[in-house]
Structure formats: structure tokens, C-alpha cells
MARBA-3410 file (N, C-alpha, C, O; in Angstrom, 1 decimal):
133
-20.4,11.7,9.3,-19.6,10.6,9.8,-19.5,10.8,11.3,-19.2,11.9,11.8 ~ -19.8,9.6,11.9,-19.8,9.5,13.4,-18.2,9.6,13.7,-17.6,8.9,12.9 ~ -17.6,10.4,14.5,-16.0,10.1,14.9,-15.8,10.2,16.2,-16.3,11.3,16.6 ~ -15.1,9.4,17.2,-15.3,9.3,18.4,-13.7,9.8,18.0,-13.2,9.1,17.1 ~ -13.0,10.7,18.6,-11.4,10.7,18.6,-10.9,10.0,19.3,-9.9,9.6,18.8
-11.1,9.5,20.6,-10.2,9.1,21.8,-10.5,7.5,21.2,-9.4,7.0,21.1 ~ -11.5,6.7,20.9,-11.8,5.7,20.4,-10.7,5.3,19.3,-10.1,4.2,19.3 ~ -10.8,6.2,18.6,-10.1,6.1,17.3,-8.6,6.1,17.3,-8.2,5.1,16.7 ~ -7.6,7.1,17.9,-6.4,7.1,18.0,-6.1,6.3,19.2,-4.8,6.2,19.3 ~ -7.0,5.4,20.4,-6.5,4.7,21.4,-6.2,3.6,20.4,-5.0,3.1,20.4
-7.3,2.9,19.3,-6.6,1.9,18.1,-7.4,2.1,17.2,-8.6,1.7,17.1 ~ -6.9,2.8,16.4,-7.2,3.1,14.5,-7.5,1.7,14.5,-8.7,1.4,14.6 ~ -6.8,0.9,14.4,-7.1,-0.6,13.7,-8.8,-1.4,13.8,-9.2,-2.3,13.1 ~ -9.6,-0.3,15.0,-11.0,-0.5,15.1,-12.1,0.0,14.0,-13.0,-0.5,13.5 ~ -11.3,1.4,13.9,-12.6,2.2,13.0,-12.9,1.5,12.7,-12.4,0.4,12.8
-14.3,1.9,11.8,-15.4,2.0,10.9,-15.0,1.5,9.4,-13.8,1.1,9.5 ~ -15.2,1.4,8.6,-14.9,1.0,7.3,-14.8,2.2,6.8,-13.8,2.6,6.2 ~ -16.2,3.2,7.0,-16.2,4.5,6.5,-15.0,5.4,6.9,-14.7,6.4,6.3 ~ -14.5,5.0,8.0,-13.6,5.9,8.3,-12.2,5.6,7.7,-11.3,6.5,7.4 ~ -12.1,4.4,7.7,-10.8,3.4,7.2,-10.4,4.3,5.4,-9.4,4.5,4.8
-11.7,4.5,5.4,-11.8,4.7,3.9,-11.8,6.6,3.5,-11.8,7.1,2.4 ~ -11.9,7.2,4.5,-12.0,8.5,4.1,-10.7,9.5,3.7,-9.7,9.6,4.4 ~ -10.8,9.9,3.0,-9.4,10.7,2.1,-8.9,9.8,1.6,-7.7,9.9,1.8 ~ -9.4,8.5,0.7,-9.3,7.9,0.3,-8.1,6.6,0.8,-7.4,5.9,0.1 ~ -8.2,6.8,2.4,-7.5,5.9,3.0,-6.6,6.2,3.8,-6.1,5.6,4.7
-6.1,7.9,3.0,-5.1,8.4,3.3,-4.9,8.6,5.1,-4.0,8.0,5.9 ~ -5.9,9.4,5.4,-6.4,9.3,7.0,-5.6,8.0,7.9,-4.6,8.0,8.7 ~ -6.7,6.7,7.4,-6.3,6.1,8.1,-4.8,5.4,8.1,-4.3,5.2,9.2 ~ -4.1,5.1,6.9,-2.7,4.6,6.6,-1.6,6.0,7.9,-0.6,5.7,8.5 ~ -2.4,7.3,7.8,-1.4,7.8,8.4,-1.7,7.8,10.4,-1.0,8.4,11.3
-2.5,7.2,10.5,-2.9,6.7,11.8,-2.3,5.2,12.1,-2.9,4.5,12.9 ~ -1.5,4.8,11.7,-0.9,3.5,12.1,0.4,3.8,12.5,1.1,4.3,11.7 ~ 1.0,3.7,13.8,2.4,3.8,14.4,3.1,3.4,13.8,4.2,4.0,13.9 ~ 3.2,2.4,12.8,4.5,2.0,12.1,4.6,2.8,11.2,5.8,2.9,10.9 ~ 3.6,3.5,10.5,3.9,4.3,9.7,4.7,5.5,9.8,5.1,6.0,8.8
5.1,6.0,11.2,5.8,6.7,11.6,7.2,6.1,12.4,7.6,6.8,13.4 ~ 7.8,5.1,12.1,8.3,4.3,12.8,10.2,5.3,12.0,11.0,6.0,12.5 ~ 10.0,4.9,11.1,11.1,6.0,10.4,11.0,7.2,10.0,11.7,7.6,9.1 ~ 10.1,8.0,10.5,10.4,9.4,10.4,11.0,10.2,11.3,10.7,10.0,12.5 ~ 11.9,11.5,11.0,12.7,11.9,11.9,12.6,13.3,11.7,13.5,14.0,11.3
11.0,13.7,12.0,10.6,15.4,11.9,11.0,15.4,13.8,11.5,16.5,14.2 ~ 10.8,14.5,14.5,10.1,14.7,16.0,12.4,15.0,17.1,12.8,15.6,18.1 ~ 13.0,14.1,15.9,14.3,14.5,15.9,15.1,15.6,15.7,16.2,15.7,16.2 ~ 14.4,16.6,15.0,14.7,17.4,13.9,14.5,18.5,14.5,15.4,19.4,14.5 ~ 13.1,18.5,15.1,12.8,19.8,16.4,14.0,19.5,17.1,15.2,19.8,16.8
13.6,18.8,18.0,15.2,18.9,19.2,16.1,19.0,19.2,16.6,19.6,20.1 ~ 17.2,18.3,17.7,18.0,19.0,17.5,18.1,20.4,17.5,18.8,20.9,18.4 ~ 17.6,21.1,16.7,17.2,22.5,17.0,17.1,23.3,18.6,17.8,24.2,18.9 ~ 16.3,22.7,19.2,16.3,23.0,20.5,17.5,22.2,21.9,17.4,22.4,23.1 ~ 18.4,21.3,21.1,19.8,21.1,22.0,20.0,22.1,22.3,19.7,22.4,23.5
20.5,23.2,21.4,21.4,24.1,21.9,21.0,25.2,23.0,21.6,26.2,23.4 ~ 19.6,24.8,23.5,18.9,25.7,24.7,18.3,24.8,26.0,17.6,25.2,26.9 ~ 19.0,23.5,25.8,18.2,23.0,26.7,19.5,22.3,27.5,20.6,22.0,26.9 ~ 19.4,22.2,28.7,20.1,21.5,29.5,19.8,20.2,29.7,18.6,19.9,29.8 ~ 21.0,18.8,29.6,20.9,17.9,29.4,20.1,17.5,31.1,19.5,16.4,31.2
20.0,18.0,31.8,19.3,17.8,33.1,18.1,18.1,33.3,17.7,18.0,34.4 ~ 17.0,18.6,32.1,16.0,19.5,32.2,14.9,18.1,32.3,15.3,17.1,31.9 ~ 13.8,18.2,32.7,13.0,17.5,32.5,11.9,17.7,31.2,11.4,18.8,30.9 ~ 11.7,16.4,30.7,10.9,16.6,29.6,10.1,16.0,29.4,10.2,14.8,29.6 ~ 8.4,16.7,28.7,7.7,15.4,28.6,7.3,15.7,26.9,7.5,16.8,26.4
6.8,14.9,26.2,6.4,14.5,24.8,5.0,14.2,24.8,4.8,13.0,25.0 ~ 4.3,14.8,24.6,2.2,15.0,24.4,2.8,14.3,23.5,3.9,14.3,23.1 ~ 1.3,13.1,23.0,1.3,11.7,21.9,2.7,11.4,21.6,3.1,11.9,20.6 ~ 3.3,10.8,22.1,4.8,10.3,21.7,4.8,9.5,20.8,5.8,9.5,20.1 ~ 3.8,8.7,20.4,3.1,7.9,19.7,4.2,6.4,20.1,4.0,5.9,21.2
5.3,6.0,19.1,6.4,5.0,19.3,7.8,5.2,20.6,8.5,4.4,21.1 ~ 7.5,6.6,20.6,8.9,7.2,21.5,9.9,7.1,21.1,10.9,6.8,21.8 ~ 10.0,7.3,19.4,11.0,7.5,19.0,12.0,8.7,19.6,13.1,8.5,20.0 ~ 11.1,9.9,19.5,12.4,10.8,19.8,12.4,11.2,21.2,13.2,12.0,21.6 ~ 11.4,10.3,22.2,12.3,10.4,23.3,13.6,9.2,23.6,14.5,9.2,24.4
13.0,7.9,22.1,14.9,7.4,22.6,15.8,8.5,22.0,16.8,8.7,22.7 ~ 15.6,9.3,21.1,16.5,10.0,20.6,16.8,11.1,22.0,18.0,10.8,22.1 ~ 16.6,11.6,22.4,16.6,12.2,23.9,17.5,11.4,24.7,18.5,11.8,25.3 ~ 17.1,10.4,24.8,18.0,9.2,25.6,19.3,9.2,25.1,20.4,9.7,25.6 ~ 19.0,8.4,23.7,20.2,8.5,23.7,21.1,9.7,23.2,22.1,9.4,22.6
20.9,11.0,23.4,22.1,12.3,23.9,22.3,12.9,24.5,22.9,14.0,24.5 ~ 21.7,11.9,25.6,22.2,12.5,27.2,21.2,12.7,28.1,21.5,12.5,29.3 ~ 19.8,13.0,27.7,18.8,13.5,28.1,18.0,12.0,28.9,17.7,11.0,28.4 ~ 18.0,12.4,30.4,17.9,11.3,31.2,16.5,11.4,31.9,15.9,10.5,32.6 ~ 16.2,12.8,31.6,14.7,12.8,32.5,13.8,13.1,31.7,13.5,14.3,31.6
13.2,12.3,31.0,12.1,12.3,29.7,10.8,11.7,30.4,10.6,11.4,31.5 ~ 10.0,11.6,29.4,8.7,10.9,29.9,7.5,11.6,28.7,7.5,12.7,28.1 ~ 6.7,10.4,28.7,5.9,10.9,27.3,4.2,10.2,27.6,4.0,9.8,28.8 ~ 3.5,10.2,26.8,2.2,10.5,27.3,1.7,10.3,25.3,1.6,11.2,24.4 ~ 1.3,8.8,25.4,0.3,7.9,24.2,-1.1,7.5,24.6,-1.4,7.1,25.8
-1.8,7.6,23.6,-3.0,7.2,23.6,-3.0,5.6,23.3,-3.8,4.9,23.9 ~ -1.9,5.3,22.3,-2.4,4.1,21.7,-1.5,2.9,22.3,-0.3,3.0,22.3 ~ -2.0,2.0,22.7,-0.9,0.7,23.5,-0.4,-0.1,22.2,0.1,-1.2,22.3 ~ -0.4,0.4,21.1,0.1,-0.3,20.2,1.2,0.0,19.8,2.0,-0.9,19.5 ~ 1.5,2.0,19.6,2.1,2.5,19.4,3.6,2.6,20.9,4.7,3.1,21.0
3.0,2.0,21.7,3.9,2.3,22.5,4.3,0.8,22.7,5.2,0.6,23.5 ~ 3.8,-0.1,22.2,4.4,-1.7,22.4,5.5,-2.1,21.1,6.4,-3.0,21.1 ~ 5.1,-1.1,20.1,6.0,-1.1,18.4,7.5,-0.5,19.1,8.6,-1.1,18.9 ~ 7.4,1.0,19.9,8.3,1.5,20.3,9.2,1.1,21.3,10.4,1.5,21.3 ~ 8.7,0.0,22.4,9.3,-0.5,23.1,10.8,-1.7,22.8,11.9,-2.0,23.4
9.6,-2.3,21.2,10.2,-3.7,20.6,11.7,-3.0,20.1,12.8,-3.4,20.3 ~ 11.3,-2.0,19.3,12.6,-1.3,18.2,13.3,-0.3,18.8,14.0,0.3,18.0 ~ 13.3,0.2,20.1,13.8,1.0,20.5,14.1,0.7,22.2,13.4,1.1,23.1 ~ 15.4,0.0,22.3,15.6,-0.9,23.6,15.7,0.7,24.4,15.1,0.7,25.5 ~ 16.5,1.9,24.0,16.6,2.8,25.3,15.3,3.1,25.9,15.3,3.6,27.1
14.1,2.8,25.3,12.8,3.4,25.8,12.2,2.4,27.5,11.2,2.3,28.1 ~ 13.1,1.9,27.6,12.9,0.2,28.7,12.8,1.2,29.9,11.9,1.0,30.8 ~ 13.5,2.0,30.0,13.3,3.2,31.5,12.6,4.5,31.6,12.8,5.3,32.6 ~ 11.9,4.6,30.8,11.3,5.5,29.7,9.6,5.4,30.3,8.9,4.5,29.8 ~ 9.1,6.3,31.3,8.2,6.1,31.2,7.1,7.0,30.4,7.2,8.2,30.1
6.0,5.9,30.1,5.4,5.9,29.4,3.7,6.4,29.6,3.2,5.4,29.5 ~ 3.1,7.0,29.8,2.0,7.0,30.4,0.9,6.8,29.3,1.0,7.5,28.2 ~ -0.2,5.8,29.6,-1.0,5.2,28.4,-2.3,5.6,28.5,-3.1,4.8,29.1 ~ -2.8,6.7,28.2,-4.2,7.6,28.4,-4.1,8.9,27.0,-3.2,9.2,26.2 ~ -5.5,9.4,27.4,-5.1,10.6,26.5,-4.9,12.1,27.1,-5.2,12.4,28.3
-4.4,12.6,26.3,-3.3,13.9,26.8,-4.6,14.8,27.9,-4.2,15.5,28.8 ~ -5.5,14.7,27.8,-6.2,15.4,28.4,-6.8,15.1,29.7,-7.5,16.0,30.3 ~ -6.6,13.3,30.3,-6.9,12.9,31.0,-5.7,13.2,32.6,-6.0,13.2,33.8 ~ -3.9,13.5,31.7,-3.1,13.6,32.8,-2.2,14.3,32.5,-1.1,14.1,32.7 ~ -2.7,15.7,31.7,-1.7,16.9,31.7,-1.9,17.5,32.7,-1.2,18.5,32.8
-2.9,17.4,34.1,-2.9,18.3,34.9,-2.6,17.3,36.3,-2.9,17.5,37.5 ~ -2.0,16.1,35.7,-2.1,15.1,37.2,-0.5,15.1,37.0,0.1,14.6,37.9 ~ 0.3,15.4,35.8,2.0,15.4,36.0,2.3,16.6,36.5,1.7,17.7,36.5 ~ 3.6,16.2,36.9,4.9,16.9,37.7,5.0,18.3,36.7,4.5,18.3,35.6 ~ 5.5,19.2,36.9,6.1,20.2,36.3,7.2,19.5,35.5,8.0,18.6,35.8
7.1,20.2,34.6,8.6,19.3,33.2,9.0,21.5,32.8,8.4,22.5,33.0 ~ 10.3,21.1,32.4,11.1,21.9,31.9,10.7,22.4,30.5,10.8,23.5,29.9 ~ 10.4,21.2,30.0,10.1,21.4,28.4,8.9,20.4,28.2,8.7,19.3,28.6 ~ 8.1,21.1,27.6,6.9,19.7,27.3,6.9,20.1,25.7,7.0,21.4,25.6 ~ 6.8,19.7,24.8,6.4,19.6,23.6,5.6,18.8,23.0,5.3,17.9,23.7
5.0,18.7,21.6,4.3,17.7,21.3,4.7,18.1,19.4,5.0,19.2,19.0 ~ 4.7,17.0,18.7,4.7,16.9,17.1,3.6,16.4,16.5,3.3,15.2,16.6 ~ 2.7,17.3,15.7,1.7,16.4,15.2,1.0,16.2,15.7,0.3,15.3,15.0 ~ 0.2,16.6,17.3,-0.8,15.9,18.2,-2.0,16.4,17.9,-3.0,16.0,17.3 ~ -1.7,17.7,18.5,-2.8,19.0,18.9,-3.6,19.0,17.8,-4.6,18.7,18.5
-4.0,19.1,16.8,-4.7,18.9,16.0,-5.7,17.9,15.9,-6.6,18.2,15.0 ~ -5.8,17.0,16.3,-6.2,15.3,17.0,-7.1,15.7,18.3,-8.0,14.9,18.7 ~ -6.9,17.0,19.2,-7.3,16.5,20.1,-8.8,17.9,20.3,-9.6,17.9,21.3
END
């Protein structure tokens, strides 16, 4: 099977049929941003890591995909966020359902194109990406 990654995760909705169809679908159903639209694993870390982080720290989020949990960041105080998607789809779903993300910048490339052209961040993390890339 031909797999171009950056092709693929900039919009799943392109693949191949073959690919649409591999692990019996499973693959691709879990490549669609809405499908991650209510899960709250990316919440779950940071809760965890409140209690070490200063609400002033800066942060960035590898594949944010919707920016769910950097509104979640937003909204508990955390004012200097910023995240870094491949897909303009995933980040136009996040925008619609998640009004704190409106100041929230966004950067629309893949992680390997401008991890070395940002700022120093305090915390950078990623959920789910690295594997992908």
C-alpha cells in the first residue's frame, strides 16, 4: 500500500479507497476530527500536570488536531498556548465548537515543517501524534 502521511492526515477525507478501507475501516473512521471531538484523554494529561505548571508558562500542543484541550488550557487560566495541526478541517470543527480557541493561535502545517521555526515554549506536549509522524 502506497501511504503518503502528510497527504493523508493534512485530509483523510482524500485517501484511497484502499486505505479508507484498511483495518477494516477502523484506520480511517479514527482519522476524522470529529471523531475526537468528545474525548477528554488530551484533558486528562493536564489535569495531571496543573499541579506543576504555572498558569503563566507558555505552551505549545504538536497535532492539536480540534484544540480541544488547548480551549481546555484557556479556559483554566492558561493564557499563553498555541498548537500546531496538519489538518484545516480539524482546526475549522475546533474553531466552530470551541469559541475560546478565537485567540488561540493556530499554526496549519506539519509538526516537522515549524518545530524548529517556534519560540521556546515552557511546555510542549503532544497526545496521540508521534506515532503518525
Amino acid at each position: 500500500m502506497n501511504f503518503d502521511r502528510v497527504k493523508y492526515w493534512t485530509d483523510p477525507t482524500q485517501a484511497s479507497d484502499e486505505i479508507k478501507k484498511y483495518k477494516d475501516g477502523r484506520f480511517f473512521k479514527f482519522s476524522q476530527p470529529d471523531f475526537y471531538i468528545n474525548m477528554t484523554w488530551g484533558q486528562r494529561i493536564i489535569e495531571s500536570a496543573f499541579k506543576y505548571m504555572d498558569k503563566d508558562w507558555s505552551i505549545l500542543e504538536l497535532g492539536c488536531n480540534t484544540g480541544k484541550t488547548l480551549a481546555y488550557l484557556k479556559e483554566n487560566g492558561f493564557d499563553n498556548v498555541m498548537g500546531v495541526e496538519i489538518n484545516t478541517k480539524a482546526i475549522a470543527l475546533g474553531r466552530k465548537k470551541f469559541p475560546l480557541l478565537k485567540d488561540i493561535e493556530i499554526i496549519n502545517e506539519p509538526i516537522e515543517n515549524v518545530i524548529n521555526l517556534v519560540n521556546d515554549f515552557d511546555v510542549i506536549y503532544a497526545s496521540g501524534v508521534y506515532m503518525h509522524l
